[in-house]
PyMOL Python script that loads the backbone (N, CA, C, O; Angstrom):
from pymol import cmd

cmd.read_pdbstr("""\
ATOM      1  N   UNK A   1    -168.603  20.150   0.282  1.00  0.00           N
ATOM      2  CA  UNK A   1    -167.949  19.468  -0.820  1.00  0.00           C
ATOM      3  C   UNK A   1    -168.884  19.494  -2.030  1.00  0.00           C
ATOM      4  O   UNK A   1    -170.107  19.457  -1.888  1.00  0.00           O
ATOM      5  N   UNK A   2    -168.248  19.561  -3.294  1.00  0.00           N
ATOM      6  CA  UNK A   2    -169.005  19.162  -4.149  1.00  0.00           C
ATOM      7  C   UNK A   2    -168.641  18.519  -4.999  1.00  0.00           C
ATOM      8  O   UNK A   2    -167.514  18.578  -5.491  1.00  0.00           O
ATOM      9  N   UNK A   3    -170.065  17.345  -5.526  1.00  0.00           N
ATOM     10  CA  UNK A   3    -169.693  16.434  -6.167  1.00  0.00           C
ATOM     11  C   UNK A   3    -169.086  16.995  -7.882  1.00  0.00           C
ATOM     12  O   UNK A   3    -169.551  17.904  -8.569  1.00  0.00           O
ATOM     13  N   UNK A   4    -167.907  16.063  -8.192  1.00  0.00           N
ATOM     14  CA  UNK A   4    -167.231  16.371 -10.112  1.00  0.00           C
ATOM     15  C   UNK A   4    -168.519  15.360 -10.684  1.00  0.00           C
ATOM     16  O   UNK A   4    -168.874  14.202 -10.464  1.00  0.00           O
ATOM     17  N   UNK A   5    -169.064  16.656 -11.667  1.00  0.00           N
ATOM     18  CA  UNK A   5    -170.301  16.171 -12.877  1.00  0.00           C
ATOM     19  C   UNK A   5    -169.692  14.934 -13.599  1.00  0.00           C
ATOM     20  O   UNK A   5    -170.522  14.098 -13.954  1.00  0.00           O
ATOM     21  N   UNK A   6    -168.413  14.678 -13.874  1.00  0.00           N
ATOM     22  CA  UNK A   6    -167.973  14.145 -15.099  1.00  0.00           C
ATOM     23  C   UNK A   6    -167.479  12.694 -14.223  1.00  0.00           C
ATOM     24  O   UNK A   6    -167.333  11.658 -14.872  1.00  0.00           O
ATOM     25  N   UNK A   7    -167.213  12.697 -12.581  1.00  0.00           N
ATOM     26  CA  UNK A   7    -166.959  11.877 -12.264  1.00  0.00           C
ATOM     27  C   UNK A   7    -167.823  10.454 -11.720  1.00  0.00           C
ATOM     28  O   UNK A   7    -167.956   9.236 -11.842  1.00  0.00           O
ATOM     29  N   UNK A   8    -168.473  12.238 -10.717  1.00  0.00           N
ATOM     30  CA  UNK A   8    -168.991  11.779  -9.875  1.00  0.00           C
ATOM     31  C   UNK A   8    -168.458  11.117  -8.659  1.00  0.00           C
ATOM     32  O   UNK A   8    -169.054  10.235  -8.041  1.00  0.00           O
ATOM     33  N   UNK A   9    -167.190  11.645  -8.330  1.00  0.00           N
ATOM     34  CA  UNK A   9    -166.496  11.902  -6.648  1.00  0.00           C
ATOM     35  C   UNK A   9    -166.307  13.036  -6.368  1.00  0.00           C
ATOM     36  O   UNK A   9    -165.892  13.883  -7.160  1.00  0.00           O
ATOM     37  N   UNK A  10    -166.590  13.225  -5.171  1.00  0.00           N
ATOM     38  CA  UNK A  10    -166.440  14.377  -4.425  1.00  0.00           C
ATOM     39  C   UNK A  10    -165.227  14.985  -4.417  1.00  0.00           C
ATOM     40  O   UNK A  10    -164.194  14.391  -4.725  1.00  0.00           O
ATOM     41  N   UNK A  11    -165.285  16.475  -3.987  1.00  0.00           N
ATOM     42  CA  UNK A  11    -163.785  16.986  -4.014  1.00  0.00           C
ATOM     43  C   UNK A  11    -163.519  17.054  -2.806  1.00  0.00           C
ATOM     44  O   UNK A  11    -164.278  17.111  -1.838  1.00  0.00           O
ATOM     45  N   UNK A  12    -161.611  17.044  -2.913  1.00  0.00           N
ATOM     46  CA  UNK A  12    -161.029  16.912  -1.730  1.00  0.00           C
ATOM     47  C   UNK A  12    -160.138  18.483  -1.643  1.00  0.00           C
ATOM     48  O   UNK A  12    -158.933  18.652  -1.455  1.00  0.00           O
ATOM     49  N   UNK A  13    -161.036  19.330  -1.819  1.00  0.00           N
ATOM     50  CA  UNK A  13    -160.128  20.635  -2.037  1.00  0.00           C
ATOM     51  C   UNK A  13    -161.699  21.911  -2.429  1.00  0.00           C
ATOM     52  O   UNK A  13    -162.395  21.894  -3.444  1.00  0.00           O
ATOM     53  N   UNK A  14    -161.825  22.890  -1.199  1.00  0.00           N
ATOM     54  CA  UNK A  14    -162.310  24.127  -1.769  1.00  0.00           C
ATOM     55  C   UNK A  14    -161.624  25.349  -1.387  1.00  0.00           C
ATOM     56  O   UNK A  14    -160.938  25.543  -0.383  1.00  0.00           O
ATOM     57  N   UNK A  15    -161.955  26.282  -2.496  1.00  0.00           N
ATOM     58  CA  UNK A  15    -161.370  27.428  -2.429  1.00  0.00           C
ATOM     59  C   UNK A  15    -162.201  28.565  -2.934  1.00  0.00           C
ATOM     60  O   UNK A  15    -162.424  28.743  -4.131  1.00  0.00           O
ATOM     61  N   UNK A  16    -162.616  29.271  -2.038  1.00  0.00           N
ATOM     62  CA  UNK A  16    -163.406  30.114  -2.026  1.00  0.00           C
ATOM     63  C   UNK A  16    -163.539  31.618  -2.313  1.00  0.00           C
ATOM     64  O   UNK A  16    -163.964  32.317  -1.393  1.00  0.00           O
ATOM     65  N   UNK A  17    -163.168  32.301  -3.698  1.00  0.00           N
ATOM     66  CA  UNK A  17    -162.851  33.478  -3.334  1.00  0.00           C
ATOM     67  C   UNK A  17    -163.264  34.818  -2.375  1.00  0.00           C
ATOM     68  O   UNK A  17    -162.711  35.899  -2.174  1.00  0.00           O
ATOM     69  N   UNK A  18    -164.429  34.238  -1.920  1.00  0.00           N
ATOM     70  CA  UNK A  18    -165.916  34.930  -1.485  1.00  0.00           C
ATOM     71  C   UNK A  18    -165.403  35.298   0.189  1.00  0.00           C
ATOM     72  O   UNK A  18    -165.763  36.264   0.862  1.00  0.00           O
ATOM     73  N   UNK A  19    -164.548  34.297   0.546  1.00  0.00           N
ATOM     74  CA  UNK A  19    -164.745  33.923   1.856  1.00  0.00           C
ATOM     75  C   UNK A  19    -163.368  33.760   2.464  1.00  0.00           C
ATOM     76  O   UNK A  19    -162.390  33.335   1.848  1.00  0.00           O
ATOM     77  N   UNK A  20    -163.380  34.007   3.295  1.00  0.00           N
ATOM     78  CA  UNK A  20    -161.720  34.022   4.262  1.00  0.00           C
ATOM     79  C   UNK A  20    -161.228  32.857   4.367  1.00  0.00           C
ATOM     80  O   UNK A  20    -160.034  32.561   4.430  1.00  0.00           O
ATOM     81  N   UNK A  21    -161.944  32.315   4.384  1.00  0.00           N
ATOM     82  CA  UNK A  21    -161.807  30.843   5.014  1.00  0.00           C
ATOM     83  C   UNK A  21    -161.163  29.432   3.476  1.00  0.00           C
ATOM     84  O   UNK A  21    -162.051  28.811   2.893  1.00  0.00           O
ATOM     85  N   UNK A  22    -160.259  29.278   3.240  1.00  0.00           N
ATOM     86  CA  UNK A  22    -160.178  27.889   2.123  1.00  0.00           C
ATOM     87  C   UNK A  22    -159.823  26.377   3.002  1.00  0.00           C
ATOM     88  O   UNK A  22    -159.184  26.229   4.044  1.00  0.00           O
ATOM     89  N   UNK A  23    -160.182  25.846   2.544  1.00  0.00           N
ATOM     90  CA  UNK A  23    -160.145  24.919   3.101  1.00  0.00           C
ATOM     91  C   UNK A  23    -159.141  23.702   2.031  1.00  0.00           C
ATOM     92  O   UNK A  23    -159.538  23.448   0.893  1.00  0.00           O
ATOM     93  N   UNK A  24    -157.390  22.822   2.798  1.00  0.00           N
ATOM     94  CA  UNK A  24    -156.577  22.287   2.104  1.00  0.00           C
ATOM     95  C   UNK A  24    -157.095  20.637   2.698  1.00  0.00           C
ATOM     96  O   UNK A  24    -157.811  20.645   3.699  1.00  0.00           O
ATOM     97  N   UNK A  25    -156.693  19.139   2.021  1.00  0.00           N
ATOM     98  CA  UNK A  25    -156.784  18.292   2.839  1.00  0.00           C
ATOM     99  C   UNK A  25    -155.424  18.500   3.433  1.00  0.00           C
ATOM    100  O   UNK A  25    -154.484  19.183   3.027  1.00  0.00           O
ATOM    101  N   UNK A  26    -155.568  17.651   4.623  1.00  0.00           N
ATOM    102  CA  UNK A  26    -154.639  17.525   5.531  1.00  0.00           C
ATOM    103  C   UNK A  26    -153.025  17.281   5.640  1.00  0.00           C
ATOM    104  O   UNK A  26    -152.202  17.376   6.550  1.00  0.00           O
ATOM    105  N   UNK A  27    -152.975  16.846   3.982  1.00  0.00           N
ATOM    106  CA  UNK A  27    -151.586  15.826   3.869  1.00  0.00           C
ATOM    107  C   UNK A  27    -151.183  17.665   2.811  1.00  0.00           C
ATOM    108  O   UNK A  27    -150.152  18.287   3.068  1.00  0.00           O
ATOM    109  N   UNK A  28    -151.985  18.068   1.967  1.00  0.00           N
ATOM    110  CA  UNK A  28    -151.092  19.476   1.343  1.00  0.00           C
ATOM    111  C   UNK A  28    -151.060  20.275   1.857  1.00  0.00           C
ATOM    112  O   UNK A  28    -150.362  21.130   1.313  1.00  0.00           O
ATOM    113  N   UNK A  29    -151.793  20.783   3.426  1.00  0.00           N
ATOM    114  CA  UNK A  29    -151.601  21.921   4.079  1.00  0.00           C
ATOM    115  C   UNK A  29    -150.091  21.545   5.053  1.00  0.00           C
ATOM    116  O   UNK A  29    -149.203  22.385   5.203  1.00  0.00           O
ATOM    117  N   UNK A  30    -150.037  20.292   5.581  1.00  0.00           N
ATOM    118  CA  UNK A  30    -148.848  20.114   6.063  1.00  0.00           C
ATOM    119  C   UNK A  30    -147.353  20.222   5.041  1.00  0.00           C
ATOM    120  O   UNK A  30    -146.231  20.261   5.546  1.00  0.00           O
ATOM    121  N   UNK A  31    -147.561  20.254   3.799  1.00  0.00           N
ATOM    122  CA  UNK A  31    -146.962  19.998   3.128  1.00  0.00           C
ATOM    123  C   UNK A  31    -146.505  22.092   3.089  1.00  0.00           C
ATOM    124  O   UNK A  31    -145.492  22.700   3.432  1.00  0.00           O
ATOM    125  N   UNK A  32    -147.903  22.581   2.472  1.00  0.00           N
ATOM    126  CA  UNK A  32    -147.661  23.834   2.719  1.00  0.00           C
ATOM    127  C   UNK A  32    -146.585  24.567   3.894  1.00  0.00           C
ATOM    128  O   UNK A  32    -145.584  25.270   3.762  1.00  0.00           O
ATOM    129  N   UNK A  33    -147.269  24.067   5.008  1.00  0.00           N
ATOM    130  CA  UNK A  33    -146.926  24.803   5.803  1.00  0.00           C
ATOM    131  C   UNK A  33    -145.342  24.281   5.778  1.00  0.00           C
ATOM    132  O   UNK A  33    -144.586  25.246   5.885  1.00  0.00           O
ATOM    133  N   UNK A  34    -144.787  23.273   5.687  1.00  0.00           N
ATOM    134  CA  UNK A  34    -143.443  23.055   5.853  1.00  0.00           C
ATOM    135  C   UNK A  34    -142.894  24.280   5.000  1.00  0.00           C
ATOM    136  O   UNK A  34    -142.474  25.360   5.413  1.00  0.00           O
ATOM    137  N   UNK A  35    -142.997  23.875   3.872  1.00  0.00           N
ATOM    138  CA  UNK A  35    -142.220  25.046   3.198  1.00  0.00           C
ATOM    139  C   UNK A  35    -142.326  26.056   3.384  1.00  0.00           C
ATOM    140  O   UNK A  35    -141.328  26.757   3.554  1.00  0.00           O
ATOM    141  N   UNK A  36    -143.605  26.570   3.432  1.00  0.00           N
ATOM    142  CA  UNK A  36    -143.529  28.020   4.170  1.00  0.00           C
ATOM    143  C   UNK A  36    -142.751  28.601   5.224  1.00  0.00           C
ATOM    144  O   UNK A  36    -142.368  29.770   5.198  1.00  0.00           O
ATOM    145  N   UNK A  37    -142.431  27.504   6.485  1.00  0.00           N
ATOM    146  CA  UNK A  37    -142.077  28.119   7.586  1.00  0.00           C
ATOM    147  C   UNK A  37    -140.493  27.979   7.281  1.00  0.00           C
ATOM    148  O   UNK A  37    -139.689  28.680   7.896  1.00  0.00           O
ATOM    149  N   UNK A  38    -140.049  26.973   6.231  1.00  0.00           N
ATOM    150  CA  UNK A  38    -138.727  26.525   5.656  1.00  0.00           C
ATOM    151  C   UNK A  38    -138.260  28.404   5.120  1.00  0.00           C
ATOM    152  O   UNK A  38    -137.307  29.048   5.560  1.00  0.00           O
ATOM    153  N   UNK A  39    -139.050  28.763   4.327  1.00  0.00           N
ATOM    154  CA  UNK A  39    -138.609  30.121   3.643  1.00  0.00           C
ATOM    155  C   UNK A  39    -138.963  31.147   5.050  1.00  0.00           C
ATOM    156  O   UNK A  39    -138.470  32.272   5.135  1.00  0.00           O
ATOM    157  N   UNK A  40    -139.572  30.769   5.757  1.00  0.00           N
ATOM    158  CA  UNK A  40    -139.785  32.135   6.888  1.00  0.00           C
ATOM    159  C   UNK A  40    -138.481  31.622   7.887  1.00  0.00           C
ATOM    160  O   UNK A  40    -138.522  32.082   9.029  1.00  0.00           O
ATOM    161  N   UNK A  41    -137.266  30.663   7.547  1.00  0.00           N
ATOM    162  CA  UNK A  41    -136.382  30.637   8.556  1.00  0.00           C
ATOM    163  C   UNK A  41    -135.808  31.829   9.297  1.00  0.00           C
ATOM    164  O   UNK A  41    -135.536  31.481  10.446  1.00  0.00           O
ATOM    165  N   UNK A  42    -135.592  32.788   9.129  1.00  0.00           N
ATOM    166  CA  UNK A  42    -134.644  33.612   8.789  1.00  0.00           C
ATOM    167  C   UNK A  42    -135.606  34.768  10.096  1.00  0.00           C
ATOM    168  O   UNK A  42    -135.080  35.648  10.778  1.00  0.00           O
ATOM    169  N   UNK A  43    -136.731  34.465  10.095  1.00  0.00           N
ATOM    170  CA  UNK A  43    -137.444  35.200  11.154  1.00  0.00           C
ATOM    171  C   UNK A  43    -137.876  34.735  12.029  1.00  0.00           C
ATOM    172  O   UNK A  43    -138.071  33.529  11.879  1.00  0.00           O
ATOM    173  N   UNK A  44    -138.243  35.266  13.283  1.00  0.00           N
ATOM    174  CA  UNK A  44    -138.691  34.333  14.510  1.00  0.00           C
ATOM    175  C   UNK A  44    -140.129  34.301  14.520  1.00  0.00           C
ATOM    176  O   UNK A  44    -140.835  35.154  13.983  1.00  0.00           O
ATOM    177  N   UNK A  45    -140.665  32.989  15.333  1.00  0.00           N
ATOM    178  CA  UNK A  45    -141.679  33.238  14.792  1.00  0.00           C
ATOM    179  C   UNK A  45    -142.761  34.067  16.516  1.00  0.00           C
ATOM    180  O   UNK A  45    -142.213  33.991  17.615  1.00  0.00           O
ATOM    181  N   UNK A  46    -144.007  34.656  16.405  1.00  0.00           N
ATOM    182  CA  UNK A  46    -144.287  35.218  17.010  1.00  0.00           C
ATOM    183  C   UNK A  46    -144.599  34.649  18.460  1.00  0.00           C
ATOM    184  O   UNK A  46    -143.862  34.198  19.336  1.00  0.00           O
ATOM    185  N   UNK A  47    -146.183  34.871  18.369  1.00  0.00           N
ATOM    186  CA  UNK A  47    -146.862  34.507  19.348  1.00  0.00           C
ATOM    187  C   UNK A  47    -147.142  32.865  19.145  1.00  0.00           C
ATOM    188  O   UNK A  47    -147.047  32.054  20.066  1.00  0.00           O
ATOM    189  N   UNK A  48    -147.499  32.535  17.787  1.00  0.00           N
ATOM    190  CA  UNK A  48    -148.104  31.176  17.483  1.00  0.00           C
ATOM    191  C   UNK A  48    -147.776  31.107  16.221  1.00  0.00           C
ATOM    192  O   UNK A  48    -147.702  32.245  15.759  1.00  0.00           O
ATOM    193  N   UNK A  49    -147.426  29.881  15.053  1.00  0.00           N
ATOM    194  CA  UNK A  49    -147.376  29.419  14.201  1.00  0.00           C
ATOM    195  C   UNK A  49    -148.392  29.884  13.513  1.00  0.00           C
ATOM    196  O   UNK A  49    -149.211  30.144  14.394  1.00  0.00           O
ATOM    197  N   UNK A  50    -149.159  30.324  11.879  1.00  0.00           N
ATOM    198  CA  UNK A  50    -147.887  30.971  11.690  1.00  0.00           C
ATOM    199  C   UNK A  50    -147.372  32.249  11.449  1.00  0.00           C
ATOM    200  O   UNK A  50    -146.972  32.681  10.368  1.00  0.00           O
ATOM    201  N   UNK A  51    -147.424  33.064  12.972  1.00  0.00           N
ATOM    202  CA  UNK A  51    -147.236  34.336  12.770  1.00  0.00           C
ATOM    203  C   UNK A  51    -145.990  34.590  13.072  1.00  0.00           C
ATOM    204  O   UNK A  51    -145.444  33.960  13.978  1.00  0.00           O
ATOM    205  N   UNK A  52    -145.241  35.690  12.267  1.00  0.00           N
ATOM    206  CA  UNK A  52    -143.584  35.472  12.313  1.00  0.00           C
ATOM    207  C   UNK A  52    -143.812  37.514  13.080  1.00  0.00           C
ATOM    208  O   UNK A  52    -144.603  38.439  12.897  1.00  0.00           O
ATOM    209  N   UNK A  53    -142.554  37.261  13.932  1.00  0.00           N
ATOM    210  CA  UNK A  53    -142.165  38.693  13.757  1.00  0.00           C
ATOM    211  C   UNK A  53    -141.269  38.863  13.475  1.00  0.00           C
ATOM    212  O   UNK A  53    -140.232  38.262  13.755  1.00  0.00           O
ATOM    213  N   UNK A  54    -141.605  40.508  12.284  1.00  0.00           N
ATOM    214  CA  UNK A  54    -140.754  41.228  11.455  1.00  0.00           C
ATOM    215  C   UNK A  54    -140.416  42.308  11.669  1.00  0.00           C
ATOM    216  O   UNK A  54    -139.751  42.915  10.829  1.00  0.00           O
ATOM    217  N   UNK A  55    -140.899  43.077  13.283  1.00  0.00           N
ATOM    218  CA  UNK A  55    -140.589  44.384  13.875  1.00  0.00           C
ATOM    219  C   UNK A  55    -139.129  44.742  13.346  1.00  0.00           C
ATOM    220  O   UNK A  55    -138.838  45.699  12.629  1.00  0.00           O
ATOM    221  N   UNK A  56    -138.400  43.910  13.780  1.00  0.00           N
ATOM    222  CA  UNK A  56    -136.707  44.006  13.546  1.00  0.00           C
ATOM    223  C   UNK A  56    -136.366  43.944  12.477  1.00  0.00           C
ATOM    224  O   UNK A  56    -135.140  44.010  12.397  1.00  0.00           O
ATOM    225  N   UNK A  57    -137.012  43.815  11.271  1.00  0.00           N
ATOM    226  CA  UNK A  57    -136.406  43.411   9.976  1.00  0.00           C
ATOM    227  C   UNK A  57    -136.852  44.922   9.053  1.00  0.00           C
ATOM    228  O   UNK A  57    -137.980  45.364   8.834  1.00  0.00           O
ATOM    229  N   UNK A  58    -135.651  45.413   8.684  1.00  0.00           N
ATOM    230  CA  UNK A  58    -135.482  46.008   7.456  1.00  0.00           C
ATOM    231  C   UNK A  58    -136.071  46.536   5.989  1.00  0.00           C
ATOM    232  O   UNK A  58    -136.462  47.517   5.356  1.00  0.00           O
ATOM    233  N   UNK A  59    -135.800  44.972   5.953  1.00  0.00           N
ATOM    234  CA  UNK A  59    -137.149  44.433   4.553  1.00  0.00           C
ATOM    235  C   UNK A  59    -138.192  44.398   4.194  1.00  0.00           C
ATOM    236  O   UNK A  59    -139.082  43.915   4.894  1.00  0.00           O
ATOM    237  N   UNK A  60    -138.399  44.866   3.066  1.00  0.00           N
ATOM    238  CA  UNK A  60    -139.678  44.681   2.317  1.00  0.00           C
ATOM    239  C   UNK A  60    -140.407  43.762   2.751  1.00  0.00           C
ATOM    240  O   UNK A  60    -140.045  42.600   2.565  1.00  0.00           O
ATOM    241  N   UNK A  61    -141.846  44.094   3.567  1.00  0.00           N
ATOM    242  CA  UNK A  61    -142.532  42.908   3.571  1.00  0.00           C
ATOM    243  C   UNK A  61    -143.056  42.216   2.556  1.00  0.00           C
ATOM    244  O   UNK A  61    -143.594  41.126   2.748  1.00  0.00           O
ATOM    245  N   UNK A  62    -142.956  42.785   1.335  1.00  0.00           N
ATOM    246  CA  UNK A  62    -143.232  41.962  -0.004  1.00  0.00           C
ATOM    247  C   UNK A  62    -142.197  41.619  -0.348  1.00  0.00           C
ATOM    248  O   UNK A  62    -142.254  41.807  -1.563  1.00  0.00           O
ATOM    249  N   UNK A  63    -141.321  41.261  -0.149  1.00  0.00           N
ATOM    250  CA  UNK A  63    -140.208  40.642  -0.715  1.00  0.00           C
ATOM    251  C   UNK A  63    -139.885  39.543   0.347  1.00  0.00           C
ATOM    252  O   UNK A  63    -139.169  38.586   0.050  1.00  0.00           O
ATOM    253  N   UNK A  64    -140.310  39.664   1.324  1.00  0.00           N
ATOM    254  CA  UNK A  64    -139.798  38.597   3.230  1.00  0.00           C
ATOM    255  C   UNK A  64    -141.218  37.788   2.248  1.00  0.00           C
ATOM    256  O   UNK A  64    -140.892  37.572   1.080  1.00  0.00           O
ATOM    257  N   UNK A  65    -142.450  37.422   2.559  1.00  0.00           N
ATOM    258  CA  UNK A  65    -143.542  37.415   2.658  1.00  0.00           C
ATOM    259  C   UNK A  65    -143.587  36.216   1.185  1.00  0.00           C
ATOM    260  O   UNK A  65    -143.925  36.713   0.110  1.00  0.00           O
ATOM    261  N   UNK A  66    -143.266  34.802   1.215  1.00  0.00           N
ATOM    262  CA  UNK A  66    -143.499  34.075   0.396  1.00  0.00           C
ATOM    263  C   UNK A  66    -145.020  34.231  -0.750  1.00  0.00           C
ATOM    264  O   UNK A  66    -146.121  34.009  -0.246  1.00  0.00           O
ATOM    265  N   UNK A  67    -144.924  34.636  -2.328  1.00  0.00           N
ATOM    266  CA  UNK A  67    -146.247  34.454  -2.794  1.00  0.00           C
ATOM    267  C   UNK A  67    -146.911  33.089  -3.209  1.00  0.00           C
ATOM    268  O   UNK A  67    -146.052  32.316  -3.633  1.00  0.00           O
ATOM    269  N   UNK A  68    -147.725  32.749  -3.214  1.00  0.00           N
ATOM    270  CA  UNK A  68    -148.690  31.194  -3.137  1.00  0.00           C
ATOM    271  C   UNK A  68    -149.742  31.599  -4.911  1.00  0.00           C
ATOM    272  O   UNK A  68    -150.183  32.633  -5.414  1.00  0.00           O
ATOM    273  N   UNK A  69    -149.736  30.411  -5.234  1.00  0.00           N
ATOM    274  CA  UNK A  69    -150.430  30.496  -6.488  1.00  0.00           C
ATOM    275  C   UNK A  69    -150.933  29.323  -6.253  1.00  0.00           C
ATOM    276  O   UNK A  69    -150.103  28.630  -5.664  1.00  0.00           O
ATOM    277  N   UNK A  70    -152.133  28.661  -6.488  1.00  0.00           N
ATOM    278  CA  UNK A  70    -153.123  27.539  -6.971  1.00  0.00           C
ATOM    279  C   UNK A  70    -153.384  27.636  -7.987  1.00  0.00           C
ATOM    280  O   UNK A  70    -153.925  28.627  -8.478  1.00  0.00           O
ATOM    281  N   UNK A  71    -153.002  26.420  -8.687  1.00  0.00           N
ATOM    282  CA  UNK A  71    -153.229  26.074 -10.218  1.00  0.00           C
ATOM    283  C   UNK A  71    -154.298  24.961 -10.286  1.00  0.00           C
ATOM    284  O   UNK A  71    -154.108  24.106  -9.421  1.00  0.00           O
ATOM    285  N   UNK A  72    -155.235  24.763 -10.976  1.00  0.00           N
ATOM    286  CA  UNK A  72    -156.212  24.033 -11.444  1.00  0.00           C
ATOM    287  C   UNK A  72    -155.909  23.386 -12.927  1.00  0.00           C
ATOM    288  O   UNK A  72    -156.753  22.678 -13.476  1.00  0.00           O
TER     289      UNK A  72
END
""", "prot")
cmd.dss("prot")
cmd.show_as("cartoon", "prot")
cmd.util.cbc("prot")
cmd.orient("prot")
């Protein structure tokens, strides 16, 4: 975590471009993931949450494949 200069509280949110790994708190990744799996209805999902299979599908995986933006 690192501490805000101007505040001086810690953050509850990193994102790392460097690194595979980002890290959400707990209450917006659930939040994420709802919607996500809300727009992946339409496919089953695989082995485990949240991998969907798309063997059977037609479609563009860029067009199936919800895009995500983080705004600051």
């Amino acid at each position: 975590m690192y501490a805000n200069s101007v505040s001086g509280t810690l953050a509850s949110m990193i994102i790392d471009s460097g690194t595979p790994i980002s890290r959400l708190p707990g209450s917006v990744y659930a939040e994420l993931q709802s919607t996500y799996q809300d727009l992946m209805s339409n496919y089953p999902i695989a082995t485990a949450d949240p991998c969907y299979d798309l063997s059977g599908s037609d479609d563009d995986i860029n067009k199936i494949l919800p895009s995500m933006k983080f705004a600051f």
